[in-house]
Every structure is written in C-alpha cells, then in structure tokens.
Backbone bond lengths (Angstrom), bond angles and torsions (degrees), N, CA, C in turn:
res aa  C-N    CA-C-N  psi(-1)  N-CA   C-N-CA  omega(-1)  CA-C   N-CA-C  phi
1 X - - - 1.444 - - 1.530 108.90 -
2 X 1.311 120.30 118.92 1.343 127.33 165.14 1.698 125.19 -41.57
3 X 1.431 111.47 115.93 1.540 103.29 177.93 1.555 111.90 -58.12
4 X 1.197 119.73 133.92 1.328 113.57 150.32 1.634 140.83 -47.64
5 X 1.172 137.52 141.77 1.246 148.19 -130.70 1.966 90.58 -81.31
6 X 1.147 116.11 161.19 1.667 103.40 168.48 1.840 109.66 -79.92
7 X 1.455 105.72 -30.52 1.675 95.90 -165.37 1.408 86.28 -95.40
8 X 1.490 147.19 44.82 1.149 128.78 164.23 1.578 87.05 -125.26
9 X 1.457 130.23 -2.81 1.365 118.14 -176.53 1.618 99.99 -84.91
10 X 1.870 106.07 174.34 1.378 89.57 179.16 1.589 115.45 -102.67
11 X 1.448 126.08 166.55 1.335 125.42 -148.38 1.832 113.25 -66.23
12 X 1.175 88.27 -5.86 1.628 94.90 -175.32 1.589 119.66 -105.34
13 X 2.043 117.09 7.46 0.699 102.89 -175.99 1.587 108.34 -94.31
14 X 1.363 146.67 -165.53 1.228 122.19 -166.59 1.756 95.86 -127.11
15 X 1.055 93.29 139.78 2.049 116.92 -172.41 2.047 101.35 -59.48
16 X 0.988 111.12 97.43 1.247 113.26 -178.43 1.813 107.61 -68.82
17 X 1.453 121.46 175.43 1.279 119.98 -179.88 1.535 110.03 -75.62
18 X 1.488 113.15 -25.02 1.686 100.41 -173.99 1.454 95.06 -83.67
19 X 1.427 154.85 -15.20 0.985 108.96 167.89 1.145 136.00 -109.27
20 X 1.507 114.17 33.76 1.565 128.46 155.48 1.602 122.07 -79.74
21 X 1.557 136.05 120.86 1.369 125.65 169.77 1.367 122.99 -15.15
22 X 1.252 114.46 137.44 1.397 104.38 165.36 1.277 125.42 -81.70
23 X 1.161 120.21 38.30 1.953 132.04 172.67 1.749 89.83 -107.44
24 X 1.310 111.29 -43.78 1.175 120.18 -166.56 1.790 114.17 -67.41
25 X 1.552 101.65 -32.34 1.674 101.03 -170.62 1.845 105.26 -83.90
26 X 1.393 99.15 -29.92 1.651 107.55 166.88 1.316 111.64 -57.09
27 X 1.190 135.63 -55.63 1.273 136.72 -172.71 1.526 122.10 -50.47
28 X 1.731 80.13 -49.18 1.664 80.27 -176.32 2.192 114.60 -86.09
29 X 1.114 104.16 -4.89 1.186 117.90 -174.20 1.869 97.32 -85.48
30 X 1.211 126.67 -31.75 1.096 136.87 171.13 1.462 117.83 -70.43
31 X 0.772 106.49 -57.97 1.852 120.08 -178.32 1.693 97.16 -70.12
32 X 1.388 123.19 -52.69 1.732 108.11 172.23 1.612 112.73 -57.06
33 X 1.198 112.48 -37.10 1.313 102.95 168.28 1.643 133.77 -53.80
34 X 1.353 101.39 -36.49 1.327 109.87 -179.21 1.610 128.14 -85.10
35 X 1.284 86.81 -30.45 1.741 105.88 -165.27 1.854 94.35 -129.72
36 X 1.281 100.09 136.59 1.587 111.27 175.56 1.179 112.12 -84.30
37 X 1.806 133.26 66.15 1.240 87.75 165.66 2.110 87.10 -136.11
38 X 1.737 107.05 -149.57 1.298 101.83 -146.47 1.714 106.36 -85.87
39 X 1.202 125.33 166.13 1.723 119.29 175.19 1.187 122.08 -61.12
40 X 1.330 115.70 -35.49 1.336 110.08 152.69 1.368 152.38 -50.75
41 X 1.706 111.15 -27.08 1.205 163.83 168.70 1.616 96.58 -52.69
42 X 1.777 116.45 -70.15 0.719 99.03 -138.42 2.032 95.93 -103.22
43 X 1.388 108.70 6.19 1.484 125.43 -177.82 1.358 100.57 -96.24
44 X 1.532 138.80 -1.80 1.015 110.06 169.89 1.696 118.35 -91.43
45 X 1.111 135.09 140.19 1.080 140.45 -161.97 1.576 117.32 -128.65
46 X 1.320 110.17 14.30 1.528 119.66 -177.30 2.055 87.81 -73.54
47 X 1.489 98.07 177.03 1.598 109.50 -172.52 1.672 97.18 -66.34
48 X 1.445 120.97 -43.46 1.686 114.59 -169.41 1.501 107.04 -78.15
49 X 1.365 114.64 -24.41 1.613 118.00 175.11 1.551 116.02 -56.22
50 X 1.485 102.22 -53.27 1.571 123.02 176.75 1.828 119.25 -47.31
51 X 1.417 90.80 -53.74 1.716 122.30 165.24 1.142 106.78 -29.58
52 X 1.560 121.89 -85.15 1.278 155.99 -179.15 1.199 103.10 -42.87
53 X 1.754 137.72 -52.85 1.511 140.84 173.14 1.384 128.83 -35.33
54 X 2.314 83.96 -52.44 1.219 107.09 -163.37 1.578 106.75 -84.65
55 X 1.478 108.29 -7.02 1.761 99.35 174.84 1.504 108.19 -86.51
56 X 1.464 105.95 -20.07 1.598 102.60 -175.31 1.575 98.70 -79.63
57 X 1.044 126.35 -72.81 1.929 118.05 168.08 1.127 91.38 -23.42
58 X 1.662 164.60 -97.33 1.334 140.34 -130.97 1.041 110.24 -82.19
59 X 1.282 134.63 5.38 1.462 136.09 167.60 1.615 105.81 -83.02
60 X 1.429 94.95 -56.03 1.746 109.32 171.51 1.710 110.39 -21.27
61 X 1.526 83.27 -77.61 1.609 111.81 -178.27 1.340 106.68 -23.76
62 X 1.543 98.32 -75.18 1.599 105.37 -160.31 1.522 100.87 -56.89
63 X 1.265 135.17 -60.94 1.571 111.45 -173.93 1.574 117.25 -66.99
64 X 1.098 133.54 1.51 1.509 133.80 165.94 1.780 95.27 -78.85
65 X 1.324 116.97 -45.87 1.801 104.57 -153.15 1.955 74.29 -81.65
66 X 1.212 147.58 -24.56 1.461 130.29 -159.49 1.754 90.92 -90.29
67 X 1.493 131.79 -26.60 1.541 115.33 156.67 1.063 124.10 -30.42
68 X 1.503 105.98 -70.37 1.144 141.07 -153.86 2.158 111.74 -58.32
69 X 1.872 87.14 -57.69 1.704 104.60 169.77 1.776 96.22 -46.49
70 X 1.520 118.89 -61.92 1.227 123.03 -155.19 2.012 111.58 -69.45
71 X 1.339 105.07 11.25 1.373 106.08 -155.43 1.265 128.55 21.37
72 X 1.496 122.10 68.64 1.262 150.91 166.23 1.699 109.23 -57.60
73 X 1.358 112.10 134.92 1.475 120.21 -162.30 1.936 76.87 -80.63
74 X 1.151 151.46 -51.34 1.281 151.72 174.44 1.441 120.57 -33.79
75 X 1.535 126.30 -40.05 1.321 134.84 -172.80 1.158 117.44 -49.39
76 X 1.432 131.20 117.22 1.445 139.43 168.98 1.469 129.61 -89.12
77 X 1.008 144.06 71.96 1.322 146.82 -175.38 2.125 107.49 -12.78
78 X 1.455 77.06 -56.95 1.467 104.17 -168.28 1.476 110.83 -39.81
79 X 1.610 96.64 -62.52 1.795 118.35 -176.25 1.436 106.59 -58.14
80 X 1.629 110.01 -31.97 1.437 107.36 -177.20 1.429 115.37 -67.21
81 X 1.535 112.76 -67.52 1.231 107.54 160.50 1.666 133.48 -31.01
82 X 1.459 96.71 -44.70 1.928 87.79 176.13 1.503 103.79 -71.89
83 X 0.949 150.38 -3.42 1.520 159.91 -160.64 1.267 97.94 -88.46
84 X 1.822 95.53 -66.00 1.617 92.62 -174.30 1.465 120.16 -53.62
85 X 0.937 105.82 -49.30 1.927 130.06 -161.37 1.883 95.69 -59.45
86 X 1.724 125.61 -52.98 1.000 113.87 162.27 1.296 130.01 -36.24
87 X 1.262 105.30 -65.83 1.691 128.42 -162.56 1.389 96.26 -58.68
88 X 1.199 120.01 -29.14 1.934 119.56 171.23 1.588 115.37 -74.97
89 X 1.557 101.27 -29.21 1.347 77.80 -157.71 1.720 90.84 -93.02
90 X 1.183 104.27 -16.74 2.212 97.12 175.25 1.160 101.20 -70.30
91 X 1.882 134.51 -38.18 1.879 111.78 -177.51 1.775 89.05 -65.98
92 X 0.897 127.31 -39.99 1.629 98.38 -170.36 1.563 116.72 -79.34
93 X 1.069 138.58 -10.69 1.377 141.96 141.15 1.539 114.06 -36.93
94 X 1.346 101.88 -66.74 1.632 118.55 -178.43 1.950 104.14 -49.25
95 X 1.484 96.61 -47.03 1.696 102.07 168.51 1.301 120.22 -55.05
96 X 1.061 127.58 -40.09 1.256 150.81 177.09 1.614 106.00 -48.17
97 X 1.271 107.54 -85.01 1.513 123.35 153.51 1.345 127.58 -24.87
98 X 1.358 122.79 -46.48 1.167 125.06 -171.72 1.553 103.66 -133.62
99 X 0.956 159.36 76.67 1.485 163.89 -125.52 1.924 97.47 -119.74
100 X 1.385 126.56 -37.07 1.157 136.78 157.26 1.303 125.20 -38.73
101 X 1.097 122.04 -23.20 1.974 123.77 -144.57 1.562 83.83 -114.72
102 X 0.761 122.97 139.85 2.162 132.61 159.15 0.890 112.72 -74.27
103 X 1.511 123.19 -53.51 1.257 107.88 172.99 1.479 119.87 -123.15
104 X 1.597 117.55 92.60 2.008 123.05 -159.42 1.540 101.05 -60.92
105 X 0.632 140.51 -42.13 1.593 131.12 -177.22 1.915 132.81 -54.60
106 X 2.161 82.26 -33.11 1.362 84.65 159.82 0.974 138.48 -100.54
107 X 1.632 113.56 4.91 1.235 115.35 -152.23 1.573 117.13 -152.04
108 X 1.652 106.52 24.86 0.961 135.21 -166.46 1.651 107.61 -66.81
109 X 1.059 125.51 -23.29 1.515 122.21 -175.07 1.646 114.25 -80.31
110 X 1.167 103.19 -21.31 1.724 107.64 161.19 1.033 109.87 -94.39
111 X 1.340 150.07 62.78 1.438 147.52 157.44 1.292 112.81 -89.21
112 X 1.919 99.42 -58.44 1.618 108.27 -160.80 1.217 97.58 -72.50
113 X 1.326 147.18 -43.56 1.869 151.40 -170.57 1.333 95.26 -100.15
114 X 1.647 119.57 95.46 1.329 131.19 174.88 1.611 99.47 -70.17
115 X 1.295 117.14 -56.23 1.303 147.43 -166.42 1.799 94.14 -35.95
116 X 1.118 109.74 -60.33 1.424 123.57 -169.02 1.618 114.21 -20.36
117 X 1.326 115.14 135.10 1.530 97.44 164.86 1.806 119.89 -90.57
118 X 0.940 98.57 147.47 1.912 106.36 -167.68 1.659 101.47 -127.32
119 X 1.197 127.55 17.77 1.339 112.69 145.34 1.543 102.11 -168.32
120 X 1.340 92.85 -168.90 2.039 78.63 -174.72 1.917 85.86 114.04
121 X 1.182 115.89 -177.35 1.513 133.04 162.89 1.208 99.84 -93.02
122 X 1.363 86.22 154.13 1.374 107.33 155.06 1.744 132.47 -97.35
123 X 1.380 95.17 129.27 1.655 87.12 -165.36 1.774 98.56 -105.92
C-alpha cells in the first residue's frame, strides 16, 4: 500500500523519520548527538532556528576546545572535530538562507523582513 503524501496528511499528524531526506535524518541524528538539546530544536531550519543552533555549537565548541587547552582526562579529539565540521556546515546553510547578512550567525533575525529598519531611532 502506497504511503500517503506528507502535505496531504493532516497538520496534526506527526512527520515520521522515513519521510524526511536522508541528508536530513543524518544531520539531525548528528547534531543530537553532539549537542543536548530538543528535536524540535534541532529540525527547525527557518533563518532564527539555524541562528539559535549555531550559537549553541559555539557554545559547545568553546567548552570542548577549553577541555582540550586544559588537558582534561574528558577531551575528545573526535567530538571536537565533528563540532567543528557541523558548526561550518550550519553558518553556511544560514549563508545559504540569508546570502545578504556578513555576518549570518549574528544577525540572522533580520533576514526574513529585509524591509525592516535596523538603525536610525527609534520612534
């Protein structure tokens, strides 16, 4: 029997793993591995979702590379490296997304409302 389509299901039923890409189930199976936080957390992929990821990976980071400086019996080479390699490949996602911004990680909440004014007073 043929699965049914995802946008023909109704909005409340819940997105199982087979019918997300499989670039998509790695990603997120990678990043829960590395970083604690929730599935939802880590599936959202709008520009502030990405944002939000990519500050927790540099939070990650920094106390893995301060193990590591401190030669901590804990330090993983391994985790570090997958840390890095993530945290690159979501700012370039986020680039992707927002190709405008210089720097996407910081400044990710003005992407979607170009229009917006971002300096000037406020009246």
């Amino acid at each position: 029997m043929p699965r049914t389509p995802v946008s023909a299901r109704p909005a409340c039923h819940p997105v199982s793993a087979s019918d997300k890409p499989a670039g998509t189930q790695d990603r997120e199976r990678e990043i829960a591995r590395l970083v604690g936080l929730w599935p939802y957390e880590i599936a959202d992929v709008s520009p502030e979702g990405r944002a939000r990821l990519i500050r927790k990976l540099a939070l990650v980071l920094k106390a893995e590379r301060l193990r590591g400086r401190a030669g901590h019996w804990s330090y993983d080479l391994a985790r570090h490296a997958a840390l890095v390699r993530v945290l690159r490949r979501e700012q370039a996602a986020l680039e992707a997304l927002c190709p405008k911004i210089g720097a996407p990680h910081k400044a990710a909440a003005r992407c979607p409302n170009e229009n917006a004014r971002t300096s000037g007073p406020r009246v």
